[in-house]
C-alpha beads as a LAMMPS data file, in Angstrom:
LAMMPS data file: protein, C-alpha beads

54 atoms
53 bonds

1 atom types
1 bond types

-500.0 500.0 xlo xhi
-500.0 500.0 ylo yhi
-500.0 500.0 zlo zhi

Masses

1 110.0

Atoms # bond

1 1 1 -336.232 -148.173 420.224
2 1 1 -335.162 -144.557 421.740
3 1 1 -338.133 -144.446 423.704
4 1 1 -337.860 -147.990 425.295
5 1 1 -334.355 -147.039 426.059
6 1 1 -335.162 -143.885 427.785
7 1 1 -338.092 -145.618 429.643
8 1 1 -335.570 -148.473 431.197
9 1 1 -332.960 -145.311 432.267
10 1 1 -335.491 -143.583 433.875
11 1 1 -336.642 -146.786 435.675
12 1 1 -332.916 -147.155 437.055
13 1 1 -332.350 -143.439 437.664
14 1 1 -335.918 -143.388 440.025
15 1 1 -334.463 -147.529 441.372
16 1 1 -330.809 -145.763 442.190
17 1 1 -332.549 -142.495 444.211
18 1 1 -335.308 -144.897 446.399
19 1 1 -331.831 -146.815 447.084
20 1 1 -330.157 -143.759 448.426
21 1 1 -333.515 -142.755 449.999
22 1 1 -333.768 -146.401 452.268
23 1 1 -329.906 -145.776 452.606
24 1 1 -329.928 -142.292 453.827
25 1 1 -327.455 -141.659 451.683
26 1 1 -326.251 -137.489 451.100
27 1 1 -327.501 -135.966 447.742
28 1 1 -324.459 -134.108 446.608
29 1 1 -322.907 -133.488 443.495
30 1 1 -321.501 -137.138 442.941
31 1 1 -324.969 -138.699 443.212
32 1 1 -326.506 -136.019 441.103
33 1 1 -323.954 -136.825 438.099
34 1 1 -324.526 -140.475 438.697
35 1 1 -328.392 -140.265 438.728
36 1 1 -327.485 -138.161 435.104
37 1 1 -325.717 -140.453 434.133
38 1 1 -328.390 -143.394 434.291
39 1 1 -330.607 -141.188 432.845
40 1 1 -328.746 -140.145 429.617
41 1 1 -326.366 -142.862 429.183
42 1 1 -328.050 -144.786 426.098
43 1 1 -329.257 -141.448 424.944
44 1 1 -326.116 -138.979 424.748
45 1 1 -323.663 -140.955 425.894
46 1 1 -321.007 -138.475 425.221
47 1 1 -322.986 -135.830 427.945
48 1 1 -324.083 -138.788 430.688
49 1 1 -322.929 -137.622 434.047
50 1 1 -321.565 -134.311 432.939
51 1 1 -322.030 -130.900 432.724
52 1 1 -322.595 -129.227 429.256
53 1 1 -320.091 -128.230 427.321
54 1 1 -321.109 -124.670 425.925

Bonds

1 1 1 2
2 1 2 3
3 1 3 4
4 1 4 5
5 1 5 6
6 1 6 7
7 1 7 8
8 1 8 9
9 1 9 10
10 1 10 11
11 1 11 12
12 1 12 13
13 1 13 14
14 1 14 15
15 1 15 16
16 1 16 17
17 1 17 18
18 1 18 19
19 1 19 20
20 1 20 21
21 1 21 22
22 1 22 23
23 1 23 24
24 1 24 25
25 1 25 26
26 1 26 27
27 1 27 28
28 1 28 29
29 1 29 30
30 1 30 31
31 1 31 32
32 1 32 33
33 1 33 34
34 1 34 35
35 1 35 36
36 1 36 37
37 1 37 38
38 1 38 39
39 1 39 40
40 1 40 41
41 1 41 42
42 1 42 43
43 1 43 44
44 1 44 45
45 1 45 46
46 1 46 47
47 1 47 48
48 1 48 49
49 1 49 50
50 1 50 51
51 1 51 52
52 1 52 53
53 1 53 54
């Protein structure tokens, strides 16, 4: 089930950066935290869209 789950993040993560691509939109902190966020959010949920605590 984790890998299914990490499949359909990615999918949205590489949906949500062709959208700001066709957009034009400015890659900036914000967006990269968002595009982390997709990515990690039914993973780690605690960590999506944020730095590392160390």
């Amino acid at each position: 089930m984790r890998e299914h789950l990490k499949a359909i993040d990615h999918q949205q993560a590489i949906a949500y950066v062709k959208y700001l691509i066709e957009k034009k939109e400015v890659f900036n902190e914000h967006t990269l935290l968002a595009v982390h966020h997709l990515i990690l959010r039914y993973i780690i949920q605690p960590n999506a869209g944020k730095y590392r605590q160390v």
